[in-house]
C-alpha positions in Angstrom: 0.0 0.0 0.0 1.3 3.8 -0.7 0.7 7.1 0.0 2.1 10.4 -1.7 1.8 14.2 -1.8 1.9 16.1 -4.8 5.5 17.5 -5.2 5.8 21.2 -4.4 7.1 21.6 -7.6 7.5 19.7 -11.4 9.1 16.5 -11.7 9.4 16.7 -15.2 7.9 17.7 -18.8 6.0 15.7 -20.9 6.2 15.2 -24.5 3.2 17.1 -24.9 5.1 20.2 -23.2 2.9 20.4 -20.1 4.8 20.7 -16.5 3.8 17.0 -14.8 4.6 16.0 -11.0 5.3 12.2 -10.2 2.0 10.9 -8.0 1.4 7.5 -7.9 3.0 4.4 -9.5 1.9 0.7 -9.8 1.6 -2.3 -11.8 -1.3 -1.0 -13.6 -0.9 2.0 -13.9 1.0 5.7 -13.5 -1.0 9.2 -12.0 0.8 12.5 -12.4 -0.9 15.9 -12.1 -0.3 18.4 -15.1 -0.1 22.2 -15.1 -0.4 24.0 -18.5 0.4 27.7 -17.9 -2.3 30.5 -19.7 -1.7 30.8 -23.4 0.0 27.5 -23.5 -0.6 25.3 -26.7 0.9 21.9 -26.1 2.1 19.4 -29.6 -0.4 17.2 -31.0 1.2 13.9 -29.8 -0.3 9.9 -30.2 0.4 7.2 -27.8 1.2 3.7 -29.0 0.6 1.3 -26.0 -0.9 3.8 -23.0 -4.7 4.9 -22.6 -5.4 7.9 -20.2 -8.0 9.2 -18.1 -8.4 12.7 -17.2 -9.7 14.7 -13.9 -9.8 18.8 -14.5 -9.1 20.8 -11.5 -8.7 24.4 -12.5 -8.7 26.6 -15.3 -10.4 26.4 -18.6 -8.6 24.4 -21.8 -9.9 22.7 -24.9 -8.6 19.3 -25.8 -8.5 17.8 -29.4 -8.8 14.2 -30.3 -8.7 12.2 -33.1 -9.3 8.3 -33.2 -10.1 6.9 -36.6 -13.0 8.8 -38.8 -13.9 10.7 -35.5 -12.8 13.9 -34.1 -13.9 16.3 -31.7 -12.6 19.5 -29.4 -13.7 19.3 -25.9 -14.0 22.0 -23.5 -11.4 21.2 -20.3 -13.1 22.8 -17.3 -13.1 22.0 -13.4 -15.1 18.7 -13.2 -15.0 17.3 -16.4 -13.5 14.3 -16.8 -12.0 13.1 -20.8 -10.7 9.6 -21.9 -7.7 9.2 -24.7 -7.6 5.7 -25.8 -4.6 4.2 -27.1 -3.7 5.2 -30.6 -5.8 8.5 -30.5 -4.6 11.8 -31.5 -4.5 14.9 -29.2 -3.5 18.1 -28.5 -4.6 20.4 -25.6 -4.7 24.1 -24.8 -4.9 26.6 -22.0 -7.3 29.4 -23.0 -8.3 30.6 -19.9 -6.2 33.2 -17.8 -5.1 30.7 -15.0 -3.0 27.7 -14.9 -4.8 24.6 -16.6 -4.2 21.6 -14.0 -5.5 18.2 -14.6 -4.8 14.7 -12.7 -4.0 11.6 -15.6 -4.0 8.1 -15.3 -1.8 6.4 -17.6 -2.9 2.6 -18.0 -0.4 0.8 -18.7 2.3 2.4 -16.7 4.5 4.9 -18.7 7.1 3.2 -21.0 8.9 5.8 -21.6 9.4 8.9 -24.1 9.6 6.4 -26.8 5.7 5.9 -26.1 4.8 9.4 -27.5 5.4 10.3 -31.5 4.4 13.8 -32.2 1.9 14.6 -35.6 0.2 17.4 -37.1 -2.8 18.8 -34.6 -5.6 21.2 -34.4 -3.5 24.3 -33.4 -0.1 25.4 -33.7 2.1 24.3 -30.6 3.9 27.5 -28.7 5.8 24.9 -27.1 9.2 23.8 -28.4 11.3 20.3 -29.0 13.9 21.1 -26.3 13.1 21.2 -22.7 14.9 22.2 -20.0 13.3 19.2 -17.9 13.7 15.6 -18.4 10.5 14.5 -20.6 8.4 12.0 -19.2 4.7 11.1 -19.2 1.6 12.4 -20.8 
């Protein structure tokens, strides 16, 4: 059995760009909670083995995903709760005027950066290839 507190601070940046901190680990599966700062448009980015869940906390985002013939933008807003299955496209965005913070399960556990391939999305990113964080995670 574990506990944890969310770091004071990121752990890491994920290959989407967003800040993450390192919750909970286990055989099943990974939780980290994300920050995306206001303005913030993360890369479009497709995972090959790991589905997610997402909890929003705070602040107001839109999500983009893309699995097969479907595609949809989803309003991220305190409450709401989005799925990414394995092998969809995404991309998310702040567009509010506070941090964007979300809790994500990863199912299976995290792999790795080699998980994540980055493709063309619904915005452009304002988020670069080289981060000054180790990359990890959603």
């Amino acid at each position: 059995m574990k506990e944890t507190s969310l770091p004071p601070a990121a752990d890491a940046t994920s290959p989407a760009g967003a800040d993450i901190r390192f919750i909970m680990d286990g055989p099943t599966g990974n939780m980290i909670h994300s920050t995306v700062p206001p303005g913030q448009i993360n890369k479009a980015t497709r995972h090959a083995t790991v589905s997610e869940f997402w909890y929003v906390l705070e602040g107001e985002g839109e999500i983009w995903r893309r699995e097969g013939d479907a595609e949809r933008v989803t309003r991220l807003v305190p409450g709401r709760s989005i799925d990414i299955p394995v092998g969809t496209a995404f991309q998310y965005r702040n567009i509010g005027n506070m941090p964007l913070t979300f809790i994500c399960i990863t199912m299976p556990p995290w792999p790795g950066d080699h998980e994540a391939s980055h493709l063309d999305g619904a915005w452009e990113p304002t988020v670069g290839t080289d981060h000054s964080k180790p990359r990890s995670k959603t």
